[in-house]
C-alpha positions, -999 to +999 in steps of 0.1 A: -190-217-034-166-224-002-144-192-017-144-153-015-140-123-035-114-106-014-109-069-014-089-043+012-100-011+020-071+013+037-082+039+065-064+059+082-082+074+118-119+080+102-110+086+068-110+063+041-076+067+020-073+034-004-092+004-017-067-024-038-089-044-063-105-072-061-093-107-062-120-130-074-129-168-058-100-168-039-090-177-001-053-168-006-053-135-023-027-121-039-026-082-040+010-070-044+001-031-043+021-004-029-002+027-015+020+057-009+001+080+016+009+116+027-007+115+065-014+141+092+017+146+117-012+140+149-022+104+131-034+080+152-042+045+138-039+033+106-066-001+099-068-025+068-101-039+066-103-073+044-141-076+029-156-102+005-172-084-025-205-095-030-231-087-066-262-087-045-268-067-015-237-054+011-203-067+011-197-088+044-166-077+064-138-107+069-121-089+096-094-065+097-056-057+112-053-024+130-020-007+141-014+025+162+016+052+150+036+041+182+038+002+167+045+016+133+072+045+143+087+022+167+097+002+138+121+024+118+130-002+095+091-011+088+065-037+096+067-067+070+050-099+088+018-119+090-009-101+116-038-120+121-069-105+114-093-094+144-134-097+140-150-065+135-177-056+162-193-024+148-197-010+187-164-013+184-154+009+155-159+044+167-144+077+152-143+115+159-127+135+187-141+153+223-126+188+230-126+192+269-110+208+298-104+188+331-099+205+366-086+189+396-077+213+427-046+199+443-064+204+476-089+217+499-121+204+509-142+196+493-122+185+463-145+190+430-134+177+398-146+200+369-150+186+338-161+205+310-180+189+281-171+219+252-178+197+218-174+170+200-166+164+161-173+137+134-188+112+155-198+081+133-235+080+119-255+057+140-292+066+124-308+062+089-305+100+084-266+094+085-264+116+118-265+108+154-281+121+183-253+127+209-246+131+249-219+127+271-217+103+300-190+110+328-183+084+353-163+091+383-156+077+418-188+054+415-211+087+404-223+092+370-237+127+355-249+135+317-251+160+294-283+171+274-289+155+239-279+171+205-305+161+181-291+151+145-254+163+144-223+143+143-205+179+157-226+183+187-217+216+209-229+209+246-205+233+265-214+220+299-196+220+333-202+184+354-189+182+388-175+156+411-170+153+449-136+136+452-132+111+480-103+123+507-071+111+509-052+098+479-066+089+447-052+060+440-063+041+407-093+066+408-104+071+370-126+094+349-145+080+322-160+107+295-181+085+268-204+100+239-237+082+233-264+081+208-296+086+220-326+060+202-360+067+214-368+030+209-344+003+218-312+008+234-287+038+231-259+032+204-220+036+217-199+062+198-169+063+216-153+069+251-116+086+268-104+081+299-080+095+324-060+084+355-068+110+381-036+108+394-017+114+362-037+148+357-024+184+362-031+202+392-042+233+369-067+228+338-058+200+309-075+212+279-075+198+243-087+175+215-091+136+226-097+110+204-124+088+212-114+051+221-138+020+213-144-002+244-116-026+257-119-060+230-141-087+256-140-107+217-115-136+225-088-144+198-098-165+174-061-176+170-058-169+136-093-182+124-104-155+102-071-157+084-037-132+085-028-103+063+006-098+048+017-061+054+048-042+050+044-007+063+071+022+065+061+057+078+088+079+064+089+113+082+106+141+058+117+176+064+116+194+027+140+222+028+143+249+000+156+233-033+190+258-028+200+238+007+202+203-016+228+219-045+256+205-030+246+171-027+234+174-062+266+189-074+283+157-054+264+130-072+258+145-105+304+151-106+309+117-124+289+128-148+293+157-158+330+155-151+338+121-163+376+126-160+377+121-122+386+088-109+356+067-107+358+053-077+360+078-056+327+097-067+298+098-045+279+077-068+309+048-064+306+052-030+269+047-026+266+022-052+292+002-029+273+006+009+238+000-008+219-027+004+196-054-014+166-040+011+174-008+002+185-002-033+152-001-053+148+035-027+181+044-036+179+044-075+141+057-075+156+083-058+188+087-082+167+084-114+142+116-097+168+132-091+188+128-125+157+134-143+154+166-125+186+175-137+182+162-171+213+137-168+190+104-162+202+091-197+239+097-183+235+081-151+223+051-164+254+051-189+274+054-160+257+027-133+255+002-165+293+008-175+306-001-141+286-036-137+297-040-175+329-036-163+324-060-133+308-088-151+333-120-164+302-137-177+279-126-200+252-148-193+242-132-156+248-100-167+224-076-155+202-106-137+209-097-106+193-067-087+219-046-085+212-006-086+221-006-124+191-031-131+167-013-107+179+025-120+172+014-154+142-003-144+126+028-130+134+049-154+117+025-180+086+029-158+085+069-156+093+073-189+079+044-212+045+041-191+022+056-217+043+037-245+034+006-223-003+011-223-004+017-258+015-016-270+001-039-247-037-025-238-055-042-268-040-077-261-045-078-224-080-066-229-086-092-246-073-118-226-097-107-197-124-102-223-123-138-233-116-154-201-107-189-223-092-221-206-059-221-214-031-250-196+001-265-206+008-284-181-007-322-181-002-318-139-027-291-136-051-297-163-088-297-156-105-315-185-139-310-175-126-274-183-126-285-216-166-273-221-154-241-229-138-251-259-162-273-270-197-284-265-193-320-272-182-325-235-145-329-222-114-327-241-085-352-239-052-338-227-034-336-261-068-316-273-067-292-244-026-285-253-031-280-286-059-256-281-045-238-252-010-237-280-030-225-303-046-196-281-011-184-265+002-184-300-022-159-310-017-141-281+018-135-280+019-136-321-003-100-311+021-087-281+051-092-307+036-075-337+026-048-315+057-047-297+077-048-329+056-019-349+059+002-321+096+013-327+087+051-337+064+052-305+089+042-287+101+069-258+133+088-269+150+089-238+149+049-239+159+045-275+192+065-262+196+050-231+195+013-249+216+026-276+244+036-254+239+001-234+244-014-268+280+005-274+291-003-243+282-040-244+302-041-274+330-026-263+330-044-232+324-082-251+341-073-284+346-110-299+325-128-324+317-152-297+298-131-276+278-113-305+244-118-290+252-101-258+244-067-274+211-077-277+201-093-246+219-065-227+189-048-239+161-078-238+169-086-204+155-047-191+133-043-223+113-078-219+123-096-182+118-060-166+095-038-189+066-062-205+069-096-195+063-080-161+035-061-174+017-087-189+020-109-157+005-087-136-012-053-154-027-041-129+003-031-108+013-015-143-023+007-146-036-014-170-064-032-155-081-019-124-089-052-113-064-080-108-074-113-131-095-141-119-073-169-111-084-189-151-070-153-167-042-145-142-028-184-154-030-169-189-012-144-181+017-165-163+022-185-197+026-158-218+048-140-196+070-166-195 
């Protein structure tokens, strides 16, 4: 059809740790998902594969973008830029580790270079019993020894000791090369990986340990972007937990405005932090705040607090709350840990059957297709006004569901939010009191409980939980309208 079914699949080293859904008949997917991952500390590469998902037979493999933990820790800030994607030569994509132990005397003659082969773990599966057949291939100073064959394992155990005659005088660029084979009996022997070392750089006395095995150097030229790029933003965070007593006084710090409102505000922590936030970082800071407040079982205060002092900022009502301020994204969290189940059950049915029904649905006489119109109606296409008012008619029903559901859902409603809205409420009033500005009580609450609860929500539900798949692009336009 000239288009793709575009998934990623998220592996970090050999392991498999993520998949994001599927985006159907599309070459310029949209994905939007976040993937929080708790990794090893010895991590060592962390690859996005892109693949097209196919009904019938295996899904092909677009290509994929892989970075090492020295690009991604050298960036403290994160990665957040287009990477092309690279082709994806399956000699190429090797796994597992070698456990040796290298020997170089320092002098004497002759000079032997011991290396000892001890094991090898979770090489990739090269036969159709979903083993391999291993052996080790040392190369050194133009000579090259092997070891004997493991039959069927993908942890092979060869404990063997091969020796090399070193050249005299100085080494120079003199390299060993240890790679692990697969032995076929018919046809040629697959590649399962490879290490090397500078001879040079090695320790006069034994290096032993745990290598991790290395594809071949890429001979595939760049395709300059041909296959397509990938959008990622990546952050590795590294965290030392201490015991929960070592954090009391910075709790006591932030939680002071609250619980001793008295104090001059702005020289409280919370004043202080709201002040040297910035944009990039804020939506961190008030997850944070809210886990933390709901840990202390002040969330419903802090959010009194945060929305009091932009209340207290704010000349007109009209932008109040609009912008992204930690107020906005405080509340916003919390709304999303505590209303989440509340969401599902108000707007489940009427998404469900949005995707169920997958009907044409377009507003706009620029992007009309009115040969769409034959699935409305059999007699052939539609004229514009015909596709309008049946695509009216549709959203009407639609949103005339997400409102009555919306509006009988008051007693279902999470507590904690009822509050927290009720106190915005008081303090909208107080802050606007004249007749004049009458409605800003309400939108106060709208503009979290609508523009940053449901509408988002409806727009996309699978960043939400309620989908697993994102909507082909006919639905995800549905979606748009009724959002908006």
């Amino acid at each position: 059809s000239g288009s793709s079914d575009p998934y990623c699949v998220v592996k970090v080293d050999n392991e498999v740790v993520a998949r994001t859904a599927t985006v159907w008949k599309s070459l310029n997917p949209f994905w939007g998902e976040e993937i929080t991952l708790l990794l090893p500390r010895g991590f060592h590469r962390l690859t996005v594969y892109v693949l097209d998902e196919d009904t019938i037979g295996q899904d092909d493999v677009i290509g994929k973008v892989s970075l090492s933990h020295q690009q991604i820790s050298a960036e403290p800030r994160g990665i957040d830029s287009w990477l092309s994607l690279a082709p994806v030569n399956p000699e190429q994509e090797v796994q597992g580790e070698i456990h040796l132990e290298l020997r170089v005397p320092e002098r004497g003659h002759p000079r032997v270079l011991r290396c000892h082969l001890i094991q090898a773990r979770d090489l990739a599966p090269r036969d159709p019993s979903g083993t391999s057949d291993p052996f080790g291939r040392v190369s050194c100073c133009g000579h090259t020894l092997e070891t004997a064959v493991v039959k069927r394992s993908r942890f092979p155990h060869w404990d063997e000791v091969l020796e090399f005659e070193l050249p005299e005088g100085e080494l120079g660029e003199a390299a060993l090369s240890v790679e692990v084979w697969d032995w076929d009996i018919v046809g040629k022997n697959d590649f399962l990986g490879r290490v090397e070392f500078c001879l040079d750089t090695l320790c006069p006395g034994p290096t032993r340990g745990w290598f991790q095995l290395l594809p071949f150097p890429s001979t595939t030229k760049d395709r300059g972007g041909q296959l397509g790029a990938l959008r990622l933003a990546v952050r590795l965070l590294e965290d030392t937990v201490l015991p929960s007593h070592h954090y009391q006084p910075l709790i006591q710090l932030l939680t002071e405005p609250i619980l001793c409102p008295a104090q001059s505000p702005e020289g409280t922590a919370l004043a202080v932090l709201e002040e040297v936030t910035s944009g990039e970082s804020r939506q961190d800071v008030a997850t944070k705040l809210v886990k933390i407040f709901l840990g202390q079982g002040l969330a419903v205060p802090l959010l009194d607090y945060l929305t009091t002092r932009e209340l207290a900022r704010t000349t007109d009502p009209n932008t109040l709350f609009r912008s992204n301020s930690l107020a906005s994204k405080s509340m916003e969290h919390f709304m999303k840990v505590v209303g989440l189940p509340y969401l599902h059950g108000v707007l489940k049915p009427v998404v469900n059957r949005v995707f169920e029904e997958k009907k044409y649905v377009e507003l706009d006489p620029g992007k009309m297709e009115l040969s769409r119109g034959r699935r409305i109606s059999f007699k052939g296409s539609l004229s514009e006004a015909q596709v309008r008012e049946s695509s009216l008619e549709l959203l009407k029903s639609y949103l005339g569901d997400i409102i009555d559901a919306i509006v009988g859902s008051v007693d279902k409603c999470p507590l904690p939010m009822r509050v927290a809205f009720k106190q915005l409420r008081r303090r909208a009033e107080e802050r606007f009191p004249s007749a004049q500005h009458e409605e800003v009580r309400y939108f106060s609450i709208s503009g979290f409980l609508f523009l940053r609860f449901f509408a988002p929500a409806v727009l996309t539900p699978k960043l939400f939980g309620l989908r697993e798949q994102h909507a082909e692009p006919c639905t995800g336009r549905t979606l748009l309208l009724l959002a908006k």
